[in-house]
C-alpha positions in Angstrom: -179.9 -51.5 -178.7 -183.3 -50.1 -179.1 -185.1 -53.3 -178.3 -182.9 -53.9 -175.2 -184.7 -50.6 -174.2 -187.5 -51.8 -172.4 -185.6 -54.2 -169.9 -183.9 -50.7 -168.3 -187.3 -49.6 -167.3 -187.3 -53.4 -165.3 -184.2 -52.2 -163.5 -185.5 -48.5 -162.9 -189.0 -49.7 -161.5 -187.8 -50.3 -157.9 -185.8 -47.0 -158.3 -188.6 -45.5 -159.0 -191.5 -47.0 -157.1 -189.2 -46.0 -154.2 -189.0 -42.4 -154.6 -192.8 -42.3 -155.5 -193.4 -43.6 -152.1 -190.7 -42.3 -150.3 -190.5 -39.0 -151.8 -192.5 -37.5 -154.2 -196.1 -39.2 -152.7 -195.1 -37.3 -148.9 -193.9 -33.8 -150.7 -197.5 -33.6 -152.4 -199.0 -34.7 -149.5 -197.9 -32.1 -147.6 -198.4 -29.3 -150.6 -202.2 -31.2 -149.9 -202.0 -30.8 -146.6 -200.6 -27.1 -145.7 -203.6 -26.0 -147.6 -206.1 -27.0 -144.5 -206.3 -26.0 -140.9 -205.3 -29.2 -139.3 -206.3 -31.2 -135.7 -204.8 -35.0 -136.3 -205.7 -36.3 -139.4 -209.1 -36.6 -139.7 -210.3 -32.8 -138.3 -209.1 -30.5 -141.6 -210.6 -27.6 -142.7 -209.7 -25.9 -145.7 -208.1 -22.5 -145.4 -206.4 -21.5 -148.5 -203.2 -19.6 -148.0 -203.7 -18.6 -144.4 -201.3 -21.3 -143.5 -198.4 -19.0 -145.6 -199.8 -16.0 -144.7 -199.0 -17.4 -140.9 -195.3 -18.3 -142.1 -194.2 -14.7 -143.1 -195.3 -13.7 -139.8 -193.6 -16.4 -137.5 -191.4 -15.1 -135.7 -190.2 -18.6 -134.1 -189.8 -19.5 -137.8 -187.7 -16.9 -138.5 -185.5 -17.9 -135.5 -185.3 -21.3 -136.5 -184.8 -20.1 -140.1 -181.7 -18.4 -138.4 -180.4 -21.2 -136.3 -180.4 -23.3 -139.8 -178.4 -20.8 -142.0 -175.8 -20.2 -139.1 -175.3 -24.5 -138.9 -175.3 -24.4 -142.7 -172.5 -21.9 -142.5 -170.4 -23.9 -140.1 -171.0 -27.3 -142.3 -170.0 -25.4 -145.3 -166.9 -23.7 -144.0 -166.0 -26.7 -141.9 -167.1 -29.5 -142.2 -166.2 -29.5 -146.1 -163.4 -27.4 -145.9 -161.8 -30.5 -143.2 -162.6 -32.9 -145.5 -160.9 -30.9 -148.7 -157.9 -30.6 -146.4 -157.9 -34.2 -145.5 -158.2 -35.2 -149.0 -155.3 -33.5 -150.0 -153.6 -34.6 -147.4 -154.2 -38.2 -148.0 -154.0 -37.9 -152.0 -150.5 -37.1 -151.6 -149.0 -40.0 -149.6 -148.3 -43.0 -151.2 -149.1 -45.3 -148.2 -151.6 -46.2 -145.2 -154.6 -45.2 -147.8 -157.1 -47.0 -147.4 -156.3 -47.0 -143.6 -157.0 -43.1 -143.6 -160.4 -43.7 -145.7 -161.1 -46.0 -143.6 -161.0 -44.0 -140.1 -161.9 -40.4 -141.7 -165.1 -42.3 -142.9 -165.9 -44.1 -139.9 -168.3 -41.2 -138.1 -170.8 -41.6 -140.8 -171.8 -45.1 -140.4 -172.5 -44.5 -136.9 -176.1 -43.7 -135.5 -176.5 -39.4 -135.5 -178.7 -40.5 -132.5 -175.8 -42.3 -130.7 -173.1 -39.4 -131.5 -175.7 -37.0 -129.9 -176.1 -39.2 -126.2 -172.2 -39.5 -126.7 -171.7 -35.6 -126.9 -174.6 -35.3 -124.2 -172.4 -36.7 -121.7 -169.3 -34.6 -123.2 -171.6 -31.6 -122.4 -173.1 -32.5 -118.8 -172.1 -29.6 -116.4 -171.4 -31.7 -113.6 -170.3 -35.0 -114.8 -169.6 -34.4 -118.0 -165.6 -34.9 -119.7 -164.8 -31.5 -121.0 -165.6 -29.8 -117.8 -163.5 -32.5 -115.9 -160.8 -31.8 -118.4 -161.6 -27.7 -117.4 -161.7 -28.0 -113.9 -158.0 -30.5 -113.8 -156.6 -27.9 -115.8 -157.8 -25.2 -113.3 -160.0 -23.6 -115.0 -163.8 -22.8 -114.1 -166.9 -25.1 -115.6 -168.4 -24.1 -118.5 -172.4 -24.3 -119.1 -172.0 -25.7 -122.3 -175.6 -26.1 -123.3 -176.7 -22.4 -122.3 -178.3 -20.2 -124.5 -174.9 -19.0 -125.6 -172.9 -21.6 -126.2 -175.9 -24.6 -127.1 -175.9 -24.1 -131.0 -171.9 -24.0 -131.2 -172.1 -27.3 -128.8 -174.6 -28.6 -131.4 -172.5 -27.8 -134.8 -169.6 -29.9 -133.3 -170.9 -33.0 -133.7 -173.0 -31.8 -136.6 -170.0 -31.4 -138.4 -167.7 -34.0 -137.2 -170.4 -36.6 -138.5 -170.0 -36.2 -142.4 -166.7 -35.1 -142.7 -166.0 -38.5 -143.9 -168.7 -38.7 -146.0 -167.3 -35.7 -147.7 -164.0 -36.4 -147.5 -164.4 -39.9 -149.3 -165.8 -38.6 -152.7 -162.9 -35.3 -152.4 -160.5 -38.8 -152.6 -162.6 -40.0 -155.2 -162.4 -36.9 -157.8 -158.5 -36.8 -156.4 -158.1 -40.0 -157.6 -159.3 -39.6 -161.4 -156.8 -36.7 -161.9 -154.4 -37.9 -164.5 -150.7 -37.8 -163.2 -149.5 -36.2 -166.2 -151.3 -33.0 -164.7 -149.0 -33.4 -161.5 -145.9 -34.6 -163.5 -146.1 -31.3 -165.4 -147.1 -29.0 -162.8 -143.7 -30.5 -160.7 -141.8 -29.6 -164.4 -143.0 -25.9 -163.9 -142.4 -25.5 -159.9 -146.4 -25.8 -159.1 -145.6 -27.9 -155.7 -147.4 -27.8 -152.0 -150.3 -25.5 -151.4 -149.9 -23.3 -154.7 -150.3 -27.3 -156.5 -153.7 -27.3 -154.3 -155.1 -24.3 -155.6 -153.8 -24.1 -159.1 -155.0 -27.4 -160.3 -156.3 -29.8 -158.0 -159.1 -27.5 -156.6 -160.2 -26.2 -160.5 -159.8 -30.0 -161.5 -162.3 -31.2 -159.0 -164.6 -28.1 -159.0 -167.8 -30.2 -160.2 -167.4 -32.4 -157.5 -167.4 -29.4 -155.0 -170.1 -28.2 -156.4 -171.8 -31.6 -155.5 -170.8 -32.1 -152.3 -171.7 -28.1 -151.6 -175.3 -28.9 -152.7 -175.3 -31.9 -150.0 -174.3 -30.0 -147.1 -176.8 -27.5 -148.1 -179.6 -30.2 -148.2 -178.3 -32.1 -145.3 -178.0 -29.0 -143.2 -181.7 -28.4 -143.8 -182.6 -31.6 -142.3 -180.7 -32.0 -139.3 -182.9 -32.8 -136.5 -181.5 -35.6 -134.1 -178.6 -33.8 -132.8 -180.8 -30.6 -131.5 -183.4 -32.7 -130.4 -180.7 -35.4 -128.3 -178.6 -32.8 -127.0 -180.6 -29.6 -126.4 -183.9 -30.8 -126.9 -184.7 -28.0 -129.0 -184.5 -25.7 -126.4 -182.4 -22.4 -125.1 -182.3 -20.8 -128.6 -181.3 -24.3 -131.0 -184.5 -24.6 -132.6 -183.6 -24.7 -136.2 -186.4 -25.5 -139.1 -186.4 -29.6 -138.7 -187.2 -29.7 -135.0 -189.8 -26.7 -135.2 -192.0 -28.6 -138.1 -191.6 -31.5 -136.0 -193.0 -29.5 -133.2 -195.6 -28.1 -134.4 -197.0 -31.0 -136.9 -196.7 -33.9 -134.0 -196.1 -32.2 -130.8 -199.1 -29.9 -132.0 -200.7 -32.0 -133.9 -200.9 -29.2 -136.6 -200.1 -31.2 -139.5 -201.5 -28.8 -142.1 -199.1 -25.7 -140.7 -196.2 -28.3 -139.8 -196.7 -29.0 -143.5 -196.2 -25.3 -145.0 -193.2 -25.2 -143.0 -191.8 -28.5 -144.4 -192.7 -26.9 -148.5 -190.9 -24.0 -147.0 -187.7 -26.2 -146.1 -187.8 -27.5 -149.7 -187.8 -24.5 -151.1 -185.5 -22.3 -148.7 -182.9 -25.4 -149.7 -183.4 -25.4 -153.2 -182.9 -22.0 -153.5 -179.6 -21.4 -151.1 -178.7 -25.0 -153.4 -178.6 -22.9 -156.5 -177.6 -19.9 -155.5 -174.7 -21.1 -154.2 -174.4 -23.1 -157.2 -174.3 -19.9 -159.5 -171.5 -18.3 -157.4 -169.2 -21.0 -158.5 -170.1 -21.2 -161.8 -167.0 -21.2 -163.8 -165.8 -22.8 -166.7 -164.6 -26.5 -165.5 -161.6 -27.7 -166.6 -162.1 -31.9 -168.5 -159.4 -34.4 -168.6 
């Protein structure tokens, strides 16, 4: 086995060589970069840490930094508490399966661009289906988009899109459960929701805490449906679209940088502290 050793490092170089390039070479970069006063790429200037001194005082920052953590909250609540619920759900029929996986998981494969100019015309004041559906039913027109209502509008689609992603590894860790576990916890009277709780939930609590972290992460970089649907505008900047703004609308690459080390980090840190609240003792099979 230990001269077979050096062929795994043939199967890990792409692997690798892709998250150098992909990855780790643009997160240094912009460590590099959020060091300098920037105007394109070639006009730099180095400042030091003026660029975070600047990022404790943003105030549009902290708004964005706002608008993120209250998506994050609906995703988490949400989006992964539907897909727990549809898991369950599905785990405990015996038929039409992989028909369910199948249709819960079609959202993801579709374009985040796409569902955005889909929910755009949902949205439209004038033209748009919900407020057709509001005014047939008698009922007045609703500014969906305004200040308001625009980051609820928003999370919608936000969370409808990867509630299939979610719910397809939930089925997953389902699926590994012995049926011992659920022949015994019959035995005892453990049936329904009370079965949910009691042993399914504590059985798959790794896998939560997995799919926890991704929402966290994804959350962080959601950009395509603010910018589609409200173009970052009347109160839904959140942090992707306002580094986007002010590295290539701005062409301040060097402070568009410090606010994408600041992403990584704010999502690291929410990542593992929500990672410490459910640490439990996991129960093996």
């Amino acid at each position: 086995m230990k001269g077979d050793r050096k062929y795994i490092w043939i199967f890990l170089l792409p692997t690798a060589a892709f998250l150098s390039i992909f990855l780790y070479y643009p997160f240094f970069k912009s460590l590099y970069f959020s060091f300098y006063r920037t105007k394109g790429f070639f006009d730099k200037k180095f400042i030091g840490w003026d660029n975070y001194d600047r990022l404790i005082s943003d105030k549009l920052l902290g708004a964005a930094t706002l608008h993120t953590l209250e998506i994050m909250l609906y995703v988490l609540v949400f989006q992964v508490g539907i897909a727990l619920v549809l898991a369950v759900m599905v785990d405990n029929i015996s038929k039409f399966k992989s028909f369910f996986r199948a249709v819960f998981f079609f959202p993801v494969v579709i374009s985040g661009t796409a569902i955005s100019l889909l929910f755009v015309l949902f949205y439209n004041y004038n033209f748009g289906l919900l407020n057709n559906v509001m005014v047939n039913l008698g009922l007045e027109k609703v500014l969906w988009l305004s200040e308001t209502n625009a980051l609820k509008a928003i999370a919608v689609p936000t969370v409808w899109h990867y509630v299939g992603f979610y719910f397809v590894l939930f089925v997953t860790a389902m699926s590994k459960i012995p049926e011992d576990y659920y022949d015994a916890a019959k035995l005892e009277g453990i049936t329904g929701f009370k079965k949910m709780i009691k042993l399914t939930i504590p059985l798959i609590l790794s896998d939560i805490k997995v799919v926890i972290t991704l929402a966290i992460t994804g959350t962080m970089k959601v950009f395509d449906f603010v910018w589609v649907i409200s173009r970052a505008q009347n109160g839904t900047d959140v942090l992707g679209t306002y580094m986007y703004k002010k590295a290539m609308v701005d062409q301040n690459f060097g402070y568009g940088s410090t606010v994408a080390i600041y992403m990584v980090i704010l999502g690291v840190v929410i990542a593992l502290l929500a990672n410490r609240l459910l640490k439990s003792e996991e129960i093996t099979y």
